[in-house]
C-alpha positions in Angstrom: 0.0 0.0 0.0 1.2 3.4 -0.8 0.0 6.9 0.0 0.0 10.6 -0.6 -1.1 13.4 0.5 -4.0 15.9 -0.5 -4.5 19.2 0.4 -8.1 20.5 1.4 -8.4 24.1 1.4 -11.3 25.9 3.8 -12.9 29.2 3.0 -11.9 30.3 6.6 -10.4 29.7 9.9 -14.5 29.7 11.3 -15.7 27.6 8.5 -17.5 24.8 10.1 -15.8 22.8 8.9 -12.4 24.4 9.5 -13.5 24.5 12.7 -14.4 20.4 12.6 -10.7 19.5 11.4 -9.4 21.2 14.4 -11.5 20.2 17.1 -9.9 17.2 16.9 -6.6 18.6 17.7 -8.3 20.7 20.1 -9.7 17.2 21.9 -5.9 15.8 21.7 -4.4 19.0 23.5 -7.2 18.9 26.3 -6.7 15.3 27.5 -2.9 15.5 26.6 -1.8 19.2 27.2 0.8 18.3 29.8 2.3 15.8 27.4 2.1 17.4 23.5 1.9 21.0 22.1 1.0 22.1 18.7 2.1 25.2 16.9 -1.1 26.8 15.4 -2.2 30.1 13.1 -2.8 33.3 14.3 -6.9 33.0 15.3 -7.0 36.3 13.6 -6.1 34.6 10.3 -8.4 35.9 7.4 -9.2 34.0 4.1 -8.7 30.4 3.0 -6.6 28.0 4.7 -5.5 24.8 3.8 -5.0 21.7 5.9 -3.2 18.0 4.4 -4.4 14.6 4.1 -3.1 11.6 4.1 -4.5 9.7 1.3 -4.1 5.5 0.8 -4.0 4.4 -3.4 -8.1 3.3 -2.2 -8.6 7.1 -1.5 -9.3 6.5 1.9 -8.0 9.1 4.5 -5.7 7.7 6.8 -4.4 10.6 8.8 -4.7 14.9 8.7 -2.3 17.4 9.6 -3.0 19.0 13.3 -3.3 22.2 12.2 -4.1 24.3 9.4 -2.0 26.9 7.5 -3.0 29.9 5.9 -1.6 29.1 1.8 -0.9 25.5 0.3 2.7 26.2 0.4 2.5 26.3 4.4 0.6 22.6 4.2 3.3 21.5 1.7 5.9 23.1 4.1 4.5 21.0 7.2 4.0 17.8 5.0 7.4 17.8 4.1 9.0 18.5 7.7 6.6 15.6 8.8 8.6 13.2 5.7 12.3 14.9 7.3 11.3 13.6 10.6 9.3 10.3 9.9 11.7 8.3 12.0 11.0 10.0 14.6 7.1 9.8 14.6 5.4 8.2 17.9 2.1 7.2 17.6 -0.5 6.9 20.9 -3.8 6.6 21.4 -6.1 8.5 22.4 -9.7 7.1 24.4 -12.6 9.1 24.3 -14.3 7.5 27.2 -17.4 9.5 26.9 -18.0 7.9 23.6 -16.2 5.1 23.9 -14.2 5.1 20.9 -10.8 5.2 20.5 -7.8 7.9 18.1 -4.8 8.3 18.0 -2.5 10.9 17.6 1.4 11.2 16.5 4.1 13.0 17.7 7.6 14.7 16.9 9.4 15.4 20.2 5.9 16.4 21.8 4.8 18.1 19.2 1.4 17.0 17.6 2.3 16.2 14.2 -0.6 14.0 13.1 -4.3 13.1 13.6 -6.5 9.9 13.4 -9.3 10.4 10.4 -11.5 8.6 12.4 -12.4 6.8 15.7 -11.7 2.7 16.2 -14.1 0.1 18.5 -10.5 0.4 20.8 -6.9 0.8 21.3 -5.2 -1.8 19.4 -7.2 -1.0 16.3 -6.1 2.8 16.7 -2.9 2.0 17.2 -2.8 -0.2 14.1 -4.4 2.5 12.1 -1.6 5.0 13.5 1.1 3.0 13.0 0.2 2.0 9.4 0.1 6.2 8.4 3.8 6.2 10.6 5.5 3.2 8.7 3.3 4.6 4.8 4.6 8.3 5.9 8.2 6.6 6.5 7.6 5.1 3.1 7.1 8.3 1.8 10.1 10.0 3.2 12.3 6.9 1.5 10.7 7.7 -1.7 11.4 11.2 -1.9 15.0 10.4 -0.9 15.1 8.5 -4.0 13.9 10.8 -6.4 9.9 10.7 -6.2 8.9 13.3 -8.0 6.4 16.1 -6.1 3.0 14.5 -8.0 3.5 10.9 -6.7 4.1 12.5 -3.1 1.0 14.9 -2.9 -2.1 16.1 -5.1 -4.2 19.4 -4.3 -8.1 19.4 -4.0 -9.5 21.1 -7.0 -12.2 23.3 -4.6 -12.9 23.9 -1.1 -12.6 20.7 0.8 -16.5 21.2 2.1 
């Protein structure tokens, strides 16, 4: 299995569904604060932003970047520090008890780097799912060392990711 990523732009930081993407992130850093921190855009931020997916061959989203940025080249920026750093990822999970579902999340040196697309029934399933988009984001990184050009790598949504 191979993967790539795509970018989804927003209209805005308070789109709702800007503000979906990061309420995920926003969950993490609540249960986790003492633990991981996450470098985000200025509130204030006006006009689109863009956020990155990771995408499997199936077109299923694996993984999503923690935060958003506020132009494509930011996204691409943060994709490709996540690729420098891929042996470095750690993945952990992340219960919801209230809901009784199960995420995880990934980090560089305690820095939230990467989110689960979706709950699992519990932790060994999330973990799985996390440490598949670790070892296909590894993948990646080896790919690009080896001359992958920039299309097999990532793609861009053609409209707003709404």
């Amino acid at each position: 299995m191979s993967a790539h990523f795509l970018y989804a732009r927003f209209p805005t930081l308070q789109h709702r569904t800007a503000l979906d993407w990061m309420r995920t992130a926003s969950e993490v850093l609540a249960l986790h604060a003492e633990r991981v921190h996450l470098h985000t855009i200025d509130a204030a931020h006006a006009g689109p932003v863009v956020g990155w997916r990771l995408m499997s061959d199936n077109h299923r989203e694996l993984a999503r970047s923690c935060g958003l940025y506020p132009s494509e080249r930011g996204a691409h920026d943060a994709a490709g520090e996540l690729l420098t750093r891929a042996a470095d990822i750690i993945v952990h999970s992340a219960p919801e008890p209230r809901m009784r579902t199960t995420g995880w999340f990934a980090t560089v040196d305690d820095e939230l780097v990467m989110l689960h697309a979706r709950r699992y029934e519990n932790r060994s399933v999330a973990r799985n799912a996390g440490q598949l988009a670790a070892r296909l984001v590894s993948a990646m990184a080896v790919a690009a060392r080896e001359g992958a050009t920039g299309g097999d790598l990532e793609r861009s949504a053609p409209e707003f990711a709404l």
